[in-house]
N, C-alpha and C positions, 0 to 999 in steps of 0.2 A: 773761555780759555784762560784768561787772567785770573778767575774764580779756582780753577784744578789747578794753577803754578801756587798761588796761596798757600791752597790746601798740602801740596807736595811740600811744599817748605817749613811746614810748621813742624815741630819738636812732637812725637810721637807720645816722649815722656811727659812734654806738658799738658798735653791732649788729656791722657790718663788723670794727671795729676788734676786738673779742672773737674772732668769729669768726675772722678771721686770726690774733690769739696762738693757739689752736686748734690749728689748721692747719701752725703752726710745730713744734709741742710735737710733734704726731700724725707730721709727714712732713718737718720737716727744711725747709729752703728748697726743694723741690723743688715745693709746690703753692702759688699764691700767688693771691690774690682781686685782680680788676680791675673795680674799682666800672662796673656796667653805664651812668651817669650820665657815667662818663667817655667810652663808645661810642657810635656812630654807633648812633641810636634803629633798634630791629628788632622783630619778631613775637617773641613768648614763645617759650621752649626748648622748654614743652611745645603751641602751638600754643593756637589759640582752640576749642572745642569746637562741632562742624559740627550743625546740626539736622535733617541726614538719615538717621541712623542705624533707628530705628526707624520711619521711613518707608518703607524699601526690604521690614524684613518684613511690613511692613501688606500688600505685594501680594502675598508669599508665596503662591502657589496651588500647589506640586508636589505631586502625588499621589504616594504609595507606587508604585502599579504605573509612573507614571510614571517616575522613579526607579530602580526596575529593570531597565526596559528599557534606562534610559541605560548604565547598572552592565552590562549585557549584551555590548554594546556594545566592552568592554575586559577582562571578567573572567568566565574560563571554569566554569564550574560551579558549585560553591558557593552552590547556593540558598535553604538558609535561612540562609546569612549574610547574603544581601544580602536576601533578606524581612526579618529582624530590621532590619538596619541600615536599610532604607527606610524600612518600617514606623514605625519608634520614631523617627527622625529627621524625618521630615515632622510625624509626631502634635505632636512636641514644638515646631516652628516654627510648621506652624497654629494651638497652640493658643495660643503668643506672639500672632499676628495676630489669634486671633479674640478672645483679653484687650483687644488696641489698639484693636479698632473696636467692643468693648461702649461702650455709654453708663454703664456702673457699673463702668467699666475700675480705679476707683480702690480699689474691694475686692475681697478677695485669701482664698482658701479657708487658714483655719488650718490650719498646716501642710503646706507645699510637700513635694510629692512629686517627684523629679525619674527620670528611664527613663535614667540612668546604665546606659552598655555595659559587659558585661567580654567579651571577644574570647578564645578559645580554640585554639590550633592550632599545628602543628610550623612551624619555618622556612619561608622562602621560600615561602609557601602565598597570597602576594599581601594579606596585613593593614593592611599602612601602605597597600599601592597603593588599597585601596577605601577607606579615609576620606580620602584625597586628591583624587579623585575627587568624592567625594562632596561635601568639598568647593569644590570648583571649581563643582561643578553648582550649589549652591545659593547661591554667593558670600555666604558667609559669615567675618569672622577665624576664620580657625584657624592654633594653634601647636601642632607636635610636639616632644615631649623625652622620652629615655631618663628613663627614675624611677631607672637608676643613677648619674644624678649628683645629686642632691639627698640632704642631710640635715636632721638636724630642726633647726627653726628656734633661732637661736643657738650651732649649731656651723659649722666651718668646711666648705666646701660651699657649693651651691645651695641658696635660698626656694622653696618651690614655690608661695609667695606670686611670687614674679618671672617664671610662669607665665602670673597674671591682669596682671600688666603687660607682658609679652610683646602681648595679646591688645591690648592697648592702643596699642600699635607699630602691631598688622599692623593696624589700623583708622582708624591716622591716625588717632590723638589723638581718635578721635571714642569715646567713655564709651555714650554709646547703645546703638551698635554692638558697639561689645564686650561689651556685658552679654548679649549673645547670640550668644556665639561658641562656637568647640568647641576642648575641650583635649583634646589626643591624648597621652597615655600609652604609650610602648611600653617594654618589656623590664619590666613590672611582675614578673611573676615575681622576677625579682632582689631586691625588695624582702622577700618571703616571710622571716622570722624562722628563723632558724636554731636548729634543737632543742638542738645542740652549743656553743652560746655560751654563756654565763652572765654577763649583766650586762646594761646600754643595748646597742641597735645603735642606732643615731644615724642609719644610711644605708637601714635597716630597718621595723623597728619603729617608729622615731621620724619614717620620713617617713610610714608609714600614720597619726600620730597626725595629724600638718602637713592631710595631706590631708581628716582628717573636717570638717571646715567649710565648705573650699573648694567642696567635691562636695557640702555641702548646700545652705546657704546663710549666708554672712557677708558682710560689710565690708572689703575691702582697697584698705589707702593706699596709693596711689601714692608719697607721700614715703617713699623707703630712710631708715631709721633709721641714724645714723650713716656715711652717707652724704653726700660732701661736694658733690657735683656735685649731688642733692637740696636739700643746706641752700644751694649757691650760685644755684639755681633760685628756692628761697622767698625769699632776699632781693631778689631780682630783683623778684617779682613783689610782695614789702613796697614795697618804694622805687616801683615802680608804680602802685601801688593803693591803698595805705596801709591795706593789711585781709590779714588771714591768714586763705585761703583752702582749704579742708581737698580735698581731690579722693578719690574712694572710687569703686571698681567694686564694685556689689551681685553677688555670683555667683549667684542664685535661677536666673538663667537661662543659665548657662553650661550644656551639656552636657560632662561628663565620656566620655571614651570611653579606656579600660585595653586592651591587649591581652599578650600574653604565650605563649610557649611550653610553660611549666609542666611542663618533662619531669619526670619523675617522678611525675605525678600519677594518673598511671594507674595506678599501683602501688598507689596507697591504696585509691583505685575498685576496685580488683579483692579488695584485703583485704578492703570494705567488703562486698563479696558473694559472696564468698567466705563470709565469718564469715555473713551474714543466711542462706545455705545448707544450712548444719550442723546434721545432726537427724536423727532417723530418718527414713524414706520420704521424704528430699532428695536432690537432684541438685547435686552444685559445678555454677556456672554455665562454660558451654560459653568455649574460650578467645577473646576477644573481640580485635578488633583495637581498635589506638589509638582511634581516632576512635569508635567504638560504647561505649566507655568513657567517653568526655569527654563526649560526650552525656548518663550517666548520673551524671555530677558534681551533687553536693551542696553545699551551704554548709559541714557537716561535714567535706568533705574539704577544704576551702577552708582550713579553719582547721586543720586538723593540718596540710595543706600547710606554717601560717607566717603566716597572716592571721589580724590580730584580727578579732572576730566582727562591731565595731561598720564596721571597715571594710568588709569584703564585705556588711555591712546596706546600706549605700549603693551596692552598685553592683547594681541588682532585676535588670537584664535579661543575660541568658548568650545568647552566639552562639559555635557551634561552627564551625570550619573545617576540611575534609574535606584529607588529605592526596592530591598529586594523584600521577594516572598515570603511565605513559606514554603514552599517546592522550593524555593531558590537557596534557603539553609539548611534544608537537606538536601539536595545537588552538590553544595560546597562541600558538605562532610563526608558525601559520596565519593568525590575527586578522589584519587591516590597521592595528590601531591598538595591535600591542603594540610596546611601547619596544624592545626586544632588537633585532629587524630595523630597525625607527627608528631608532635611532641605530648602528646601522651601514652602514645607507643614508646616514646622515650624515656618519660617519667618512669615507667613501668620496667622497660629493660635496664636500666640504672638499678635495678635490684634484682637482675634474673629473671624477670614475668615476662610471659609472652600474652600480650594483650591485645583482644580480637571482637568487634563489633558486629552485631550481627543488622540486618536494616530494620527491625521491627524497634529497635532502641535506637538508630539513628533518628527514625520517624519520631520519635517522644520529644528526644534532645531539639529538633529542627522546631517543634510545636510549642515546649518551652520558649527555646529562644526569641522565636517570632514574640512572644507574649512581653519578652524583656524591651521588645522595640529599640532595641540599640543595632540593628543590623547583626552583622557578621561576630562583632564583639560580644555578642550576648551567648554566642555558641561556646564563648570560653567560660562562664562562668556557670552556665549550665551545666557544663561535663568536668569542670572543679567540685560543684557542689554535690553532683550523683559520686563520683570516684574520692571523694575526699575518705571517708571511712577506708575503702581497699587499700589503698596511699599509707593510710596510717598501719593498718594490722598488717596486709598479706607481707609484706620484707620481713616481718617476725616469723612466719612458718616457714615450711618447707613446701607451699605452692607455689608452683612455677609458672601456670597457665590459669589467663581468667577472660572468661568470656563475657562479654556484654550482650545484654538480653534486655526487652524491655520489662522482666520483674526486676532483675538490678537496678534499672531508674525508677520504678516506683517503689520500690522499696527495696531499699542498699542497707538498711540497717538488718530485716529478717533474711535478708538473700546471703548477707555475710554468715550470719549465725549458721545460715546451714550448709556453707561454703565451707565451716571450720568445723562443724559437726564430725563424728565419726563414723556416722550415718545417717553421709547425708540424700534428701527426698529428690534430689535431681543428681543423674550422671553428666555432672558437671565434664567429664575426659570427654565425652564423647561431641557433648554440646560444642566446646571450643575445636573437635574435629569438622564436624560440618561444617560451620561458622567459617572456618580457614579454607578448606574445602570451595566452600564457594564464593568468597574472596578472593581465592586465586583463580576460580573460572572469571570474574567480571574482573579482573586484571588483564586478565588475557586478551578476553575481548574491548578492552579499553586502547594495551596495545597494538592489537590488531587495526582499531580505528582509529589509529595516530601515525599507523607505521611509518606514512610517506615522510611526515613531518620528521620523527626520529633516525628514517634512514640517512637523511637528508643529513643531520645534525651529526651521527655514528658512523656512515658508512656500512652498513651490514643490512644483507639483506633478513628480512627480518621473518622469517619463515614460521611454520605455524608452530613447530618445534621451539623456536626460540625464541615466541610472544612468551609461550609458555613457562620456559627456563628463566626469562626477566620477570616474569609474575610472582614464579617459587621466589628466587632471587629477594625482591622486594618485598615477600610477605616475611621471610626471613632477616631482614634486617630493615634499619629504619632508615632509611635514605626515600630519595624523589625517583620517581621511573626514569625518569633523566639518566641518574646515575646507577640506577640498577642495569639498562640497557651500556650504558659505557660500559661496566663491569664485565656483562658477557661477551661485550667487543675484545675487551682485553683479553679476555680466554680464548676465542677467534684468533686474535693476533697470536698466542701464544701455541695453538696447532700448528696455523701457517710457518711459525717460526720451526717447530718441530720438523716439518715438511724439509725445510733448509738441512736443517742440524740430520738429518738422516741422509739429506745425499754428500756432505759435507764426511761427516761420519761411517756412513758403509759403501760410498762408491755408488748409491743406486736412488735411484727419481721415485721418491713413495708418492704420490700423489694420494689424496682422501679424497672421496665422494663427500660431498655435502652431508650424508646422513650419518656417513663417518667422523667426520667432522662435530656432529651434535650430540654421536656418543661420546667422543671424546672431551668435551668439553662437560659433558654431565659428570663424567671420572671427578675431572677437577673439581664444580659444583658442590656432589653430593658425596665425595669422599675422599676428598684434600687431597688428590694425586698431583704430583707436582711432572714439570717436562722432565726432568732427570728420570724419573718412573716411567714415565710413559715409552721414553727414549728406549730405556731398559726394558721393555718388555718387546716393543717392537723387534727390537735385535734380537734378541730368545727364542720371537714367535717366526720369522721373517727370513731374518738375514740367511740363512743357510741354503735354506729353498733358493729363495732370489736370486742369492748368488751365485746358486748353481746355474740357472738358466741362461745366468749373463752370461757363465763361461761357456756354455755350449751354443746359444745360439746370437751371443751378443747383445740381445734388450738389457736396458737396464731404465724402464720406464712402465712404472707396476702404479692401476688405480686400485685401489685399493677400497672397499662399501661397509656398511657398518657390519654385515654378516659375515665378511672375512674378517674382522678385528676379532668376531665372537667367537669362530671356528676355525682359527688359522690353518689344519693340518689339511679341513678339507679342503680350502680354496688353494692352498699349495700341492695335493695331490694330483688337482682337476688341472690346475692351471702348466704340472709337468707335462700329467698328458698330452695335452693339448698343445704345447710349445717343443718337446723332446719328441722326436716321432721315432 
């Protein structure tokens, strides 16, 4: 209390004044304070803090299995990573939500236990891509950073206190929010102590100390110590307010999530039972591959690894990730919603091309990669290397569509030449017809076998009609099925809307059948009609009949199927008949 009367009574001008001799001594003329009193008045540098933050998790409902299926959706195999990560991930937000809406929300079980991840698995095995995902799904802040740039606090280097302010950025200033976000950790491995060092690791050992608080639970201030863009913030908000105001993210509720490579670690795992084997009437254990060893990781091997004991305490929960195939890299490039052919559907429509793979060149691309041994990542530099030639020449012609075949991967440099030929030895038109042709049949039937999961997410039921129309949709443009299926929702919504604006409009209840409904939305689709047209045609084709029958026999509640949209004069002739006697 006698500390804030102090601080209220000091000279605001001298404050300023100090602080710029400071500022002088520290940096030379080259940083200079301009009294914010002198500036046109604005909102705080650090913004006013929003009171939605822990409102959004109150409605928090995803289920684990819910969650997985989404995770299915874009990531091939790997199922008790993503049970673990669904799992421990929903448990740990519901149970934020179901603390918010207790009526004794304000007490708190001594001693916070948090389901801290550590993530296991060789490269390219898809690690970052599923907490990315994940999420996005849940929209929550999250921030990812290598753990090999940080040291321990007070040396030169990264805070991995600048982590929990990170989280603070991606939340817009909102503290709430961020007390419930997720810190992604990758390359932790790196951090692992080194047997052969002798003395501090500072980028080591010293960030596993940085980190025991963060991952349990502490207090970090937002003001950087020593920090001038900090101290030129808090005078701002002194000369504002006239009170020094402390700002702090509790992290009880941050989840932590680690992942890492850990090569080597299977070596100890195998010492480890290896030695537990030894003895009369014992068998050495059979030679196990990578993955069936990481499986049987210990805490103990954690820490001969290079981790302190107290650090690996904190992180309870292990998820292993399975090195993948080769079926398993072509599955991925099969997906509709893996990046790899996304953005080279992208690369390619950035110049006009409409670019279309057929499977017999997936299967080449999938057998290269496997050969690259980097996992998932080696699928990018194989399909850089086959299309780099096309990349470079077709934006110079007037081709607009290129098909991927596997003569294209084995040979892109003769496939081009007769690509650009004037006669050339393949009907290249017709090739990238089939090719689309049956890409959109195995779209179809992808969303067919997803439907539950995307009705679920869209709302619409998703008929066979308009797996279909989200196929065309998606092979049409480069988006995720996700948002191909949103898209035909919005033209759904935009009939139903029609349905209003007609009784609003002519007095009368047009109702559409479903199949009406699917013509109608194809209008839009496949030949830019917008509601204003369709409005107008309805009334031309419609309204006069309609209204005649209201007047005579009073309906004014017409279904309407998609072979009355097609033939309006005969459904309004039959439909006289049969209503005027």
């Amino acid at each position: 209390m006698k500390q804030t009367q102090t601080i209220r009574a000091q000279d605001p001008k001298k404050i300023e004044k100090e602080l710029g001799e400071f500022l002088n001594k520290k940096f030379g003329g080259n940083v200079r304070i301009i009294s914010p009193t002198a500036q046109p008045q604005k909102s705080s540098v650090n913004g006013s803090v929003p009171n939605k933050g822990k409102k959004e998790l109150v409605d928090f409902t995803i289920k684990p299995a819910e969650l997985i299926a989404y995770l299915d959706q874009y990531v091939v195999r790997q199922a008790q990573a993503k049970s673990v990560l669904a799992t421990k991930i929903c448990t740990h937000f519901n149970r934020i939500r179901h603390q918010e809406t207790r009526e004794d929300k304000g007490s708190k079980i001594t001693g916070n236990i948090k389901s801290n991840i550590l993530m296991l698995g060789p490269t390219g095995i898809g690690k970052t891509y599923l907490i990315k995902l994940i999420a996005r799904k849940i929209g929550v802040p999250f921030v990812k950073a290598d753990a090999t740039k940080f040291s321990e606090t007070g040396y030169v280097g990264g805070d991995v206190e600048d982590l929990i302010r990170d989280l603070v950025k991606e939340a817009e200033d909102d503290i709430e929010l961020a007390e419930c976000g997720i810190v992604y950790l990758d390359e932790i491995d790196k951090i692992a102590a080194s047997p052969d060092v002798i003395g501090a690791q500072v980028s080591r050992s010293g960030v596993q100390r940085a980190l025991l608080k963060p991952m349990e639970e502490t207090e970090v201030d937002l003001k950087v110590p020593h920090d001038p863009v900090s101290m030129m913030q808090e005078l701002e908000r002194f000369q504002r307010t006239g009170k020094r105001v402390v700002r702090r993210v509790n992290t009880a509720n941050i989840l932590f999530i680690l992942s890492g490579a850990f090569t080597g670690l299977t070596d100890l795992v195998r010492q480890r039972l290896t030695r537990q084997t030894i003895g009369f009437n014992s068998r050495l254990s059979s030679t196990d591959d990578d993955t069936s060893l990481l499986k049987q990781t210990r805490a103990e091997d954690l820490v001969k690894f290079g981790f302190e004991s107290e650090f690996i305490g904190r992180v309870p929960v292990r998820c292993i990730l399975e090195t993948l195939s080769e079926t398993d890299l072509y599955t991925i490039l099969k997906m509709p919603n893996n990046p790899v052919i996304l953005n080279k559907r992208l690369d390619f429509a950035a110049y006009g091309i409409d670019i279309v793979f057929d499977d017999d060149a997936l299967t080449v691309l999938a057998h290269r990669a496997f050969k690259e041994n980097t996992g998932a990542r080696g699928l990018v530099s194989v399909v850089e290397d086959a299309l780099l030639p096309f990349e470079e020449k077709l934006p110079s012609c007037r081709i607009s569509r290129l098909v991927v075949t596997k003569q294209v991967i084995n040979d892109p440099l003769g496939t081009l030449k007769d690509l650009l030929s004037d006669t050339p030895a393949y009907d290249w038109e017709s090739l990238h017809k089939k090719a689309s042709e049956t890409q959109i049949q195995y779209i179809t039937r992808y969303i067919q076998e997803n439907a539950d999961t995307l009705v679920a997410t869209h709302g619409l039921n998703l008929s066979a009609a308009r797996c279909e129309m989200a196929a065309r949709y998606f092979h049409a443009h480069v988006l995720e099925i996700d948002d191909a299926v949103s898209r035909i929702t919005t033209h759904y919504d935009t009939i139903k809307e029609i349905e209003r604006e007609s009784s609003r409009n002519m007095g009368l209840d047009i109702i559409f059948e479903e199949d009406a409904i699917d013509f109608l939305m194809l209008q839009i689709l496949d030949h830019g009609a917008s509601a204003d047209d369709i409005l107008s045609k309805l009334h031309n084709a419609f309204y006069d009949g309609l209204n005649l029958i209201k007047e005579k026999t009073g309906k004014h509640r017409f279904f309407i199927t998609k072979t009355d949209l097609q033939d309006s004069e005969a459904y309004l002739n039959q439909l006289i008949r049969k209503e005027i006697k």
